[in-house]
C-alpha positions in Angstrom: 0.0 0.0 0.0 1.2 3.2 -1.0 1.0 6.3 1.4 1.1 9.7 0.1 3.9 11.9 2.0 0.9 14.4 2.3 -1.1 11.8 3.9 1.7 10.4 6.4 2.8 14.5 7.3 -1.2 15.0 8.4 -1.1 11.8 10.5 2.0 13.0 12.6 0.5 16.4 12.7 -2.3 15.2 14.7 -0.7 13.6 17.0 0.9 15.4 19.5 3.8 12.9 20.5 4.3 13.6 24.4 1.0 12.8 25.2 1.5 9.4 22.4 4.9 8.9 24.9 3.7 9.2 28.4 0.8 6.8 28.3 4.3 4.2 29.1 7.3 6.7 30.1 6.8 9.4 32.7 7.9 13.2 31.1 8.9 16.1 33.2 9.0 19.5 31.7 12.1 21.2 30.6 11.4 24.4 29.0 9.2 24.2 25.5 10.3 20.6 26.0 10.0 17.4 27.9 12.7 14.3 29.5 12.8 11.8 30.9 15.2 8.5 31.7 15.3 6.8 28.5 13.3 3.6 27.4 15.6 2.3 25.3 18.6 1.9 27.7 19.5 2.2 31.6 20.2 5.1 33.0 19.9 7.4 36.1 19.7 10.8 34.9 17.4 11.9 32.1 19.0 12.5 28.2 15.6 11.5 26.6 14.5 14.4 25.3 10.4 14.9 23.5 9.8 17.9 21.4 6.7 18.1 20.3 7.1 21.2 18.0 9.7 19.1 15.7 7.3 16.1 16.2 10.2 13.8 17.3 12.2 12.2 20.2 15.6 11.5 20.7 18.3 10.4 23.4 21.8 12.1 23.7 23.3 8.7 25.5 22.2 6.1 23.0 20.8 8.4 20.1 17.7 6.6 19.5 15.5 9.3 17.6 12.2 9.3 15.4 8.5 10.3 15.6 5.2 9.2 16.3 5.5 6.5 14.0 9.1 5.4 15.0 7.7 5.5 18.1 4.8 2.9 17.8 6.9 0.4 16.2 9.7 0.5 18.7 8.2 0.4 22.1 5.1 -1.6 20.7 6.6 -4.2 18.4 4.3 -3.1 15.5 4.9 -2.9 12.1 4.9 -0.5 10.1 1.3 -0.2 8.5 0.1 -1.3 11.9 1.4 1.3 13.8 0.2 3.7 11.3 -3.1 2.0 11.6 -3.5 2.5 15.1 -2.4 6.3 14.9 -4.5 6.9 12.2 -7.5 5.6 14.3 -6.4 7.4 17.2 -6.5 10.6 14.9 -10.0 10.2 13.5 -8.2 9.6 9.8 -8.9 6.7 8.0 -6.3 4.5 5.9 -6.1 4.8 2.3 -7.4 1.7 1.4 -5.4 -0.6 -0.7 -5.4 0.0 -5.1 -3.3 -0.4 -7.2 -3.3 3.2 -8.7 -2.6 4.3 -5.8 1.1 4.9 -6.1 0.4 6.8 -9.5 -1.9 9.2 -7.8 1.0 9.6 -4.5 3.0 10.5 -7.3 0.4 13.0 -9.1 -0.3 14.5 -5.8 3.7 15.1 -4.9 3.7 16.6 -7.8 1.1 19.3 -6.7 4.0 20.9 -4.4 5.9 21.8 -7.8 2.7 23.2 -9.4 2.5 25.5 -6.4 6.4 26.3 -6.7 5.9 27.3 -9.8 3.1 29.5 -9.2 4.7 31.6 -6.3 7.8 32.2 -8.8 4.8 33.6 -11.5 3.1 36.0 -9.1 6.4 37.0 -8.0 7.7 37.5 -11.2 4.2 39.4 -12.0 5.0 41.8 -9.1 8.1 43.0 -10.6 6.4 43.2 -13.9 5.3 46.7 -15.2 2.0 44.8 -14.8 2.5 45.2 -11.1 2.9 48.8 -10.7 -0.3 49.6 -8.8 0.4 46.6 -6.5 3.5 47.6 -5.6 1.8 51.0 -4.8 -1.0 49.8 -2.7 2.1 47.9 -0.8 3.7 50.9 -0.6 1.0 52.8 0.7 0.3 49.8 3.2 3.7 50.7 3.9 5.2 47.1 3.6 9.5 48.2 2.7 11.1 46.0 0.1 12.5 43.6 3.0 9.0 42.7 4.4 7.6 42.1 0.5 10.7 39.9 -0.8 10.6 38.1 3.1 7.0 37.3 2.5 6.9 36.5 -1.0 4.2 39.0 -1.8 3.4 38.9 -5.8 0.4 39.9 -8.0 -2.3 37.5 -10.2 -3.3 39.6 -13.2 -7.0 40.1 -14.1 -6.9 37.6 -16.6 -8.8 34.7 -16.6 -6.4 32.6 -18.7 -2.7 34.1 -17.4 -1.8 31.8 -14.6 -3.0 28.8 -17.5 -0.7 29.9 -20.0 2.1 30.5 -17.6 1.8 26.9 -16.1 1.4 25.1 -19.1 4.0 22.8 -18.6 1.2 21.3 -16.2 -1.3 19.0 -16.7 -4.9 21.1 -16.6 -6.0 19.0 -14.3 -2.8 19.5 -11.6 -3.8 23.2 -11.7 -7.6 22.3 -10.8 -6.9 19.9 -7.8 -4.3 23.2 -6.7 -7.1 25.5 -6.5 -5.2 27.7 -9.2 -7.8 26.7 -11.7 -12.1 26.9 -11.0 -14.0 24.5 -13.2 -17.5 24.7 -14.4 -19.4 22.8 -16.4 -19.1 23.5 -20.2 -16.8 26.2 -19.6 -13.2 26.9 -19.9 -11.4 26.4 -16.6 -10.3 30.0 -15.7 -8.2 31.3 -13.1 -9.1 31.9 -9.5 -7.4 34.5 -8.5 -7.7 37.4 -10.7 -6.6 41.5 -9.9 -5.4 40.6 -6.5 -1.7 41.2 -4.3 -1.1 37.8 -3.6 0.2 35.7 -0.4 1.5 32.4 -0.2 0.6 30.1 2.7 2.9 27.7 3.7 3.4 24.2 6.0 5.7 23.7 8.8 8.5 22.4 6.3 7.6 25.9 4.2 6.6 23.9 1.2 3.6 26.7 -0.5 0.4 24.6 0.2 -2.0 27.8 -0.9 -2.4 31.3 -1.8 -4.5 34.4 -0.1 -5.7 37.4 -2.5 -6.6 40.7 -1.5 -8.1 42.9 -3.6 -6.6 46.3 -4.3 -9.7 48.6 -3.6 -12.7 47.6 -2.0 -15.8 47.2 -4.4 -19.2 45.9 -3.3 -20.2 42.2 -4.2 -16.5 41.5 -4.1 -14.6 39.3 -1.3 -11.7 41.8 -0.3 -9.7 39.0 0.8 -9.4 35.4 -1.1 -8.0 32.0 -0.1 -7.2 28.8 -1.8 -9.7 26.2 -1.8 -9.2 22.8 0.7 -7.6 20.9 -1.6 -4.9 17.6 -0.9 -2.4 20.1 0.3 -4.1 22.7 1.9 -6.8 22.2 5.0 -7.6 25.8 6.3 -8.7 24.4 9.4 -5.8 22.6 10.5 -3.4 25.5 8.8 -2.0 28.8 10.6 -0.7 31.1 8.3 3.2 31.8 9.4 3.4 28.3 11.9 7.1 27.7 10.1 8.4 31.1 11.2 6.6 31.8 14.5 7.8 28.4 15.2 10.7 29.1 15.7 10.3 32.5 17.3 8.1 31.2 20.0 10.6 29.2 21.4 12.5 32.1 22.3 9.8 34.1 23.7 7.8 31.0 24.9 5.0 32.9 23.4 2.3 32.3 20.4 0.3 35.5 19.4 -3.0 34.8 17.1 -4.1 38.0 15.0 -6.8 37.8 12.7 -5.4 38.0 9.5 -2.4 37.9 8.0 -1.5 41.5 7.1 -1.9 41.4 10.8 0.8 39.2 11.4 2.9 40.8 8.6 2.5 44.0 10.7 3.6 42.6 13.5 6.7 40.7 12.0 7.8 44.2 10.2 8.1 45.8 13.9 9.8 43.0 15.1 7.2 40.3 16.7 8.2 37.2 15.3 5.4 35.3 16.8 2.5 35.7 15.5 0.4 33.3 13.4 -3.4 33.8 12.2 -6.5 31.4 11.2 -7.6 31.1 7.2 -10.1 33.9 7.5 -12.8 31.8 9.8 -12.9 30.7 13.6 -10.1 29.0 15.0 -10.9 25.3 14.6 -9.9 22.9 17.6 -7.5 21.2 15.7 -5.5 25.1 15.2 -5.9 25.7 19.5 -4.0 22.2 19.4 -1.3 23.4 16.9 -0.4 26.5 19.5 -1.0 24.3 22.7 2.1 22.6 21.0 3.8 26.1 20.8 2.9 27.5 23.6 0.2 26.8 26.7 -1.4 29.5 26.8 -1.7 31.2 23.1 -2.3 35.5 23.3 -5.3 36.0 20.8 -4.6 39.5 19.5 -8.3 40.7 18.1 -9.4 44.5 16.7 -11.2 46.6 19.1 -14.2 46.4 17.5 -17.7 44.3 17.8 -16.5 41.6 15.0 -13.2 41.6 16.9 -15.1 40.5 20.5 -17.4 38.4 18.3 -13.9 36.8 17.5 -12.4 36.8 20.7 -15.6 34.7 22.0 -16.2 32.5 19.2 -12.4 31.0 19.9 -13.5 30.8 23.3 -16.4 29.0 23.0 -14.1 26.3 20.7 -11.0 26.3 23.7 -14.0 25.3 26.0 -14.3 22.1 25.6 -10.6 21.4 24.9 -8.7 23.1 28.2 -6.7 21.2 30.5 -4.8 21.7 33.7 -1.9 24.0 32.4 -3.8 25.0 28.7 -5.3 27.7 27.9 -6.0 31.0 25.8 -5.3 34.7 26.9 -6.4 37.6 24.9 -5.6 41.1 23.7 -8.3 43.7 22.5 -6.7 46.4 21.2 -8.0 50.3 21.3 -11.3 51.0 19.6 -11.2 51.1 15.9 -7.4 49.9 15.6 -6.1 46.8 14.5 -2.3 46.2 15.0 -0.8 47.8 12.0 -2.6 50.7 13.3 -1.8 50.6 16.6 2.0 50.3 15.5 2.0 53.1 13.2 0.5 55.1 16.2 2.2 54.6 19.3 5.1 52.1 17.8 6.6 48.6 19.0 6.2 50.0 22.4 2.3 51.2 22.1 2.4 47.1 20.9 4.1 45.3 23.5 2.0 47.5 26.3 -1.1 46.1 24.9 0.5 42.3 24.5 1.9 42.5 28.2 -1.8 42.7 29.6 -3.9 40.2 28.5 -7.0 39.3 29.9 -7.8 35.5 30.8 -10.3 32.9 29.2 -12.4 33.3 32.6 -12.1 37.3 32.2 -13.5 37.6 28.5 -15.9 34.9 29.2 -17.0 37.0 32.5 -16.9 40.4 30.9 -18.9 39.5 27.3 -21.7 38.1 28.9 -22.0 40.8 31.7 -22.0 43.2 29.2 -24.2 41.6 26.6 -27.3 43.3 27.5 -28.6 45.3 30.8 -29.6 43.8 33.9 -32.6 45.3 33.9 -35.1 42.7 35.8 -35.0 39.8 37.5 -35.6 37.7 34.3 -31.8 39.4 32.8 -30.0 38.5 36.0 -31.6 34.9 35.6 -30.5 34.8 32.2 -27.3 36.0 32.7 -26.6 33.2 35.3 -27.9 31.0 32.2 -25.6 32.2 30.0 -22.4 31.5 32.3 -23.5 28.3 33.8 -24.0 27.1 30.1 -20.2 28.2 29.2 -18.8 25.9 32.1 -21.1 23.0 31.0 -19.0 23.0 27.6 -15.2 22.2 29.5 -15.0 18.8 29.7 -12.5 18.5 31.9 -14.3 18.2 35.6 -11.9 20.0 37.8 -11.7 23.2 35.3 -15.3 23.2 35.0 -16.0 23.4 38.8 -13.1 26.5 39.3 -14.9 27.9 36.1 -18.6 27.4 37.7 -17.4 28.9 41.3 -15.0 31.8 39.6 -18.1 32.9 37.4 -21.0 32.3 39.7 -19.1 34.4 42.5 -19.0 37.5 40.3 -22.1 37.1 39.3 -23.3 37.3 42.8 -21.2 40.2 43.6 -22.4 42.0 40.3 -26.2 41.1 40.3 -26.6 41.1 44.2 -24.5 44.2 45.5 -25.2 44.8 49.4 -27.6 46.6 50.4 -27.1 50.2 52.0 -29.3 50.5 55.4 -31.2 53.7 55.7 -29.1 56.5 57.6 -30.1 58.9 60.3 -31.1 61.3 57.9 -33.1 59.1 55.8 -35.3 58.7 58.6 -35.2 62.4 59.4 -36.8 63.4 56.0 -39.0 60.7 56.4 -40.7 62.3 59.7 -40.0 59.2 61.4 -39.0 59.4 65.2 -39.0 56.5 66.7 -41.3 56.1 70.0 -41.3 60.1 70.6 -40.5 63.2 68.7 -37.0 64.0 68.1 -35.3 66.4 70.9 -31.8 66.3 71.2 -32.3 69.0 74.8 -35.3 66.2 75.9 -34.3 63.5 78.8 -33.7 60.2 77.4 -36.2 57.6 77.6 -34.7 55.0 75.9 -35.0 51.4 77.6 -32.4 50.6 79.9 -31.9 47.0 78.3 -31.9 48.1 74.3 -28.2 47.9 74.1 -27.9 44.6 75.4 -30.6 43.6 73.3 -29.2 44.5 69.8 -25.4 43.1 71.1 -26.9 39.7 72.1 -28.8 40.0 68.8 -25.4 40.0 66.7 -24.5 36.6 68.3 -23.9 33.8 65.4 -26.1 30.8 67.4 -28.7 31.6 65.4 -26.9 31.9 62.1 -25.0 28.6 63.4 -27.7 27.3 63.3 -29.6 27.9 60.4 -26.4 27.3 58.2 -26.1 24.1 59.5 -29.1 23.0 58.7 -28.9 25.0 54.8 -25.9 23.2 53.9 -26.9 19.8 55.4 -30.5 20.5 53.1 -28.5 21.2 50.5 -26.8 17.8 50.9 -29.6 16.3 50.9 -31.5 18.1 48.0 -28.1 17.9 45.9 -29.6 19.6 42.6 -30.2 22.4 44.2 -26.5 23.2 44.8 -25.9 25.4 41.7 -29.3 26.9 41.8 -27.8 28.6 45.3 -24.1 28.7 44.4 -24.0 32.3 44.0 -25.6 33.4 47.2 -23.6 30.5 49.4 -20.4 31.6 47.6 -21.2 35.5 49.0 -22.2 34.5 52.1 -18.7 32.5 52.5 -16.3 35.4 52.0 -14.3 35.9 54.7 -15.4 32.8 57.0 -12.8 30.1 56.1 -15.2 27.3 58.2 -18.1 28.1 56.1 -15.9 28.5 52.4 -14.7 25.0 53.2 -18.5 23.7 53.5 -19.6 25.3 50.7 -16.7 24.3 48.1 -16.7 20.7 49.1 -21.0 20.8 48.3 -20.3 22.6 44.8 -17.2 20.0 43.9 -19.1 17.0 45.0 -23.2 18.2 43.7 -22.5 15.3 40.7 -21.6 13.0 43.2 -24.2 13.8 45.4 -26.8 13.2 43.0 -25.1 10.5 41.6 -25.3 8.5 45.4 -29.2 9.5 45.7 -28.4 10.5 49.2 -26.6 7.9 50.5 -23.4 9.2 52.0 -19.9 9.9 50.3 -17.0 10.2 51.2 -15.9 13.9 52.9 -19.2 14.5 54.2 -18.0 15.3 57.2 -16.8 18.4 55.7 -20.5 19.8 56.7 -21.6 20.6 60.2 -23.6 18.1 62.0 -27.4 19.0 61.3 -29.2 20.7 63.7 -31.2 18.3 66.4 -34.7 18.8 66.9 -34.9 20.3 63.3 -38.0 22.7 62.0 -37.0 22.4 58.2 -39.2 20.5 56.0 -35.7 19.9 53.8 -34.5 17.9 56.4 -37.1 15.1 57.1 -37.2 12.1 55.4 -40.4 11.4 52.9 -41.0 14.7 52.8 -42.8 16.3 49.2 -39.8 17.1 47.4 -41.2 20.1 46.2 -42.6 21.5 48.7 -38.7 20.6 50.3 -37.0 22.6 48.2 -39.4 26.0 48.3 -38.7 26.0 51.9 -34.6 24.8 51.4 -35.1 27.9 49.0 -36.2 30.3 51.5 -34.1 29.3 54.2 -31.3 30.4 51.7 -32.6 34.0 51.6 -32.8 33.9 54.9 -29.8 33.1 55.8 -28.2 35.6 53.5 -29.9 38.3 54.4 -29.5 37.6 58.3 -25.5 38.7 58.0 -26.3 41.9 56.5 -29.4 42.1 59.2 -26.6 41.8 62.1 -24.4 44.3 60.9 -26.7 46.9 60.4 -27.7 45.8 64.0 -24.0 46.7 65.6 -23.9 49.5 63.6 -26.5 50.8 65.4 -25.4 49.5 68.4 -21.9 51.0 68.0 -24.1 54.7 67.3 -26.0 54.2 70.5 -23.8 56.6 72.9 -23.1 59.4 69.9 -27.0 59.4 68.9 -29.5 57.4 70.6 -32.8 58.7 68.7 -31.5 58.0 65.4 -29.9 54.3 66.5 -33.3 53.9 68.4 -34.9 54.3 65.0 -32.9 51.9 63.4 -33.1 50.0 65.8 -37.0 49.4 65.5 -36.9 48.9 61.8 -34.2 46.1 62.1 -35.8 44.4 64.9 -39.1 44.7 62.9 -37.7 43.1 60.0 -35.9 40.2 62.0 -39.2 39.6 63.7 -40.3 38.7 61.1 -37.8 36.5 60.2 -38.2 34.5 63.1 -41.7 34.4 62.5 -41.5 32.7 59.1 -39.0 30.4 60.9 -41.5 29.5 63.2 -44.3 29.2 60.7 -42.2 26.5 59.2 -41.5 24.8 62.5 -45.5 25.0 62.9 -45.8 23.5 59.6 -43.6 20.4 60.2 -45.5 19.7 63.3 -48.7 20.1 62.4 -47.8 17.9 58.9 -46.6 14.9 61.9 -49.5 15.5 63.2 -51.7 15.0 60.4 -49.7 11.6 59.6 -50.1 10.5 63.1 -53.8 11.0 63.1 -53.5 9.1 59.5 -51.8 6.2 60.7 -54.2 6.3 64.4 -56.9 6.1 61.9 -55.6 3.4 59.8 -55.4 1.2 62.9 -58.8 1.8 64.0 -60.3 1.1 60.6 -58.1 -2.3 60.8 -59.0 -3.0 63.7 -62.8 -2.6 63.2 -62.5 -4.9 60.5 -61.0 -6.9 62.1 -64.0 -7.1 65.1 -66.5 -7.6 61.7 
């Protein structure tokens, strides 16, 4: 069976070869690469080295080196076709299958890499031409010097459907089709795709040209200012970066990857002296592209205009990294100034104005956070709800199950911060304008007739037994009722700042809700994280056999309770604190707070009522049964 080189350099691009290698051989990091004690021979210091940029291995004491392939057939046993067999499955490709042409199209499609040679040379060679003269000038004006054309290989397709065709007729007509030089219609002459365009050429890691980018040189409507080859045996835009072969090796240095959008972006960049900087083919970085600069880089700076299709950008990679991020992996990003896109920026403030801007970048978490708050205003009720929505929904795409849980806590505690600021207690003077006075009119010259025992009251009031309490028996309820953990993350994950005892509680519930569930309320391991649950307990939430939904409405309310009762207590020592410097207006307060947490208790106790009167009932139930039994029982 013939395999195509093409074929066999997509295979080892998909595999990333230290993850192939440590499923048998533990790696440690070293730099942008990894070592380890060698496989091959014995030895007690590490000289086996794995880069994964290179796409090969290799040992300075007994020089064993190869690839993915090597790899499989060494430590494995396999041969050959087998170990591509299993790599291919591994990389969601499938084997050519076997036919006897197929060497004789291997050869045609080899042959594709000298059509493509030979093309770069023409639109080189067309740049230079007195046929070029307006591209060099719109090059000019782009302000791209002689260096950055020639380093590039910038050229120009004349508008003529039939140049590139003559040019290339040394080739068969049907090489230029399967290139993409060449669009074919039925009953019609195959004419040349690009046509009155500056052209680009796009390269592979071994800088073989694989495809060409057009852009126009005005703007015209109905026409596509930029224009890339077609997917065609050489060329996959989604698995392509334009510049990999040079950033490459720049980000090895800098132990950075940048991603712009496009690639007079990352010429920009490059003519001011930032090597490393790659961009997608004009669409949405594709997983397999985030898996290309994970290979560079672990945490890839996406550099995107500061405009609404530049954040539309920024999130649409993020939604695609997602799913793929693991411990140590990510994306950071860049927006630059409103308007601006890098050459811009450059030409403004300089390589300085540049590297300020790259120096800062945002997280995945922070754009994440940031776009949705700031996708539309919270307004009601309904928008905070669907802003929750909208974040829970972006942590339910990352697969892996620690990152998802810091993602869901991260997220769900700003949100609760942003959507649920404290609340600011009425002042003294509030209650001044009001008219309000308290149990006499206000007289600072009058006697005082507050009584004696108020202060005592509202210090014995800030106490935490009855918060101990009632926390104890919320987090043991959510235990118990394990799918309402997320519904109450954000208000548990407020209420927990600042008291270690209760943040402890409340992240071991929100890393263990699947389990939870999962168990069906049987016990799991940690538990005992939780404070024991309250004896004697009022809350429905707590019983066993209880309605479930009737369970949770009350599990829900005991929530807001207990959030609000912190904030209840402080405005109560505040007041307390007051009493000596201004007794009528902490008096005041004073009434209204112990109003409101009157009524607290009250709704506590209306639930404790409820619980007894519903044992009640089931008593009288079964003391009826019985009877009933045992009438029939006399009949």
């Amino acid at each position: 069976m013939a395999l195509s080189p093409q074929w066999l350099d997509e295979l080892k691009s998909r595999i990333t070869l230290s993850t192939l290698i440590q499923r048998t051989v533990k790696l440690q990091r070293a730099g942008r690469e990894w070592k380890a004690c060698c496989p091959f021979h014995s030895e007690n210091t590490p000289s086996f080295y794995v880069n994964d940029q290179k796409g090969f291995y290799h040992c300075f004491g007994c020089q064993q080196h190869g690839g993915a392939i090597d790899w499989m057939m060494e430590q494995h046993g396999l041969p050959f076709m087998d170990a591509v067999k299993e790599l291919a499955s591994e990389a969601g490709m499938e084997v050519p299958a076997p036919d006897p042409r197929a060497a004789q199209r291997a050869e045609q499609r080899a042959t594709l890499h000298d059509v493509m040679a030979a093309a770069q040379d023409w639109f080189v060679a067309q740049l230079a031409s007195p046929a070029g003269q307006q591209a060099r000038a719109y090059l000019e004006r782009r302000g791209l010097n002689e260096h950055t054309i020639r380093r590039f290989g910038f050229g120009w397709a004349p508008d003529d459907k039939q140049a590139i065709k003559k040019a290339l007729e040394k080739f068969d007509e049907r090489l230029l089709i399967e290139a993409g030089l060449l669009i074919e219609v039925e009953d019609k002459v195959p004419y040349s795709r690009f046509r009155g365009r500056v052209m680009l050429p796009i390269q592979d890691a071994r800088e073989r040209v694989i495809a060409f980018g057009g852009r126009i040189l005005a703007d015209r409507e109905g026409v596509a200012k930029y224009l890339n080859s077609p997917d065609t045996p050489l060329f996959d835009k989604g698995r392509t970066l334009y510049n990999l072969h040079r950033a490459a090796a720049a980000s090895r240095k800098t132990e950075r990857v940048i991603v712009a959008e496009g690639y007079m972006d990352v010429i920009a960049l490059a003519a001011a002296g930032i090597e490393d900087a790659v961009a997608p083919m004009g669409t949405a970085l594709t997983e397999q592209q985030i898996e290309l600069l994970w290979r560079m880089a672990d945490k890839p700076v996406l550099c995107f205009d500061g405009d609404k299709a530049g954040t539309r950008a920024a999130m649409r990679a993020a939604e695609r990294a997602l799913p793929l991020l693991r411990p140590g992996h990510s994306l950071r990003v860049v927006q630059l100034p409103t308007g601006l896109d890098p050459d811009d920026l450059i030409k403004r403030d300089g390589r300085k104005g540049m590297d300020k801007v790259l120096e800062e970048p945002k997280s995945l978490l922070d754009l994440v956070w940031e776009h949705e708050r700031d996708a539309s205003p919270l307004a009601s009720p309904e928008d905070k709800a669907g802003l929750k929505a909208r974040l829970i929904e972006h942590t339910e795409a990352i697969q892996h199950p620690d990152i998802r849980s810091l993602y869901r806590r991260e997220l769900l505690e700003r949100y609760g911060a942003f959507a649920y600021p404290p609340r600011e207690f009425q002042k003294r003077g509030d209650f001044q304008k009001s008219g309000f006075r308290g149990n006499r009119p206000f007289d600072r010259n009058a006697p005082q007739r507050t009584p004696p025992d108020v202060a005592q009251r509202l210090r014995k009031a800030t106490t935490g037994a009855f918060r101990d309490m009632l926390t104890a028996a919320v987090l043991n309820g959510l235990a118990r009722h394990p799918g309402e953990i997320h519904r109450h993350a954000d208000a548990l994950l407020g209420l927990s700042r600042g008291d270690a005892k209760l943040a402890h509680a409340v992240n071991f519930l929100l890393d263990h809700a699947q389990e939870l569930e999962a168990s069906a309320n049987s016990p799991i391991s940690g538990q005992d994280n939780l404070p024991p649950a309250p004896d004697n307990t009022r809350f429905s939430f707590l019983m066993e056999g209880h309605d479930p939904d009737e369970a949770r409405e009350d599990l829900a309310e005991a929530v807001a309770l207990l959030v609000e009762r912190p904030a209840l207590e402080a405005a109560i020592a505040e007041a307390t604190r007051r009493f000596d410097t201004d007794p009528e207006g902490a008096f005041a307060e004073q009434q209204r707070l112990r109003k409101r947490k009157l009524e607290i208790d009250s709704r506590l106790g209306q639930m404790a009522r409820k619980r007894a009167a519903s044992e009640a009932l089931d008593k009288d139930d079964v003391a009826a049964s019985e009877t009933t039994a045992a009438e029939q029982e006399t009949d």
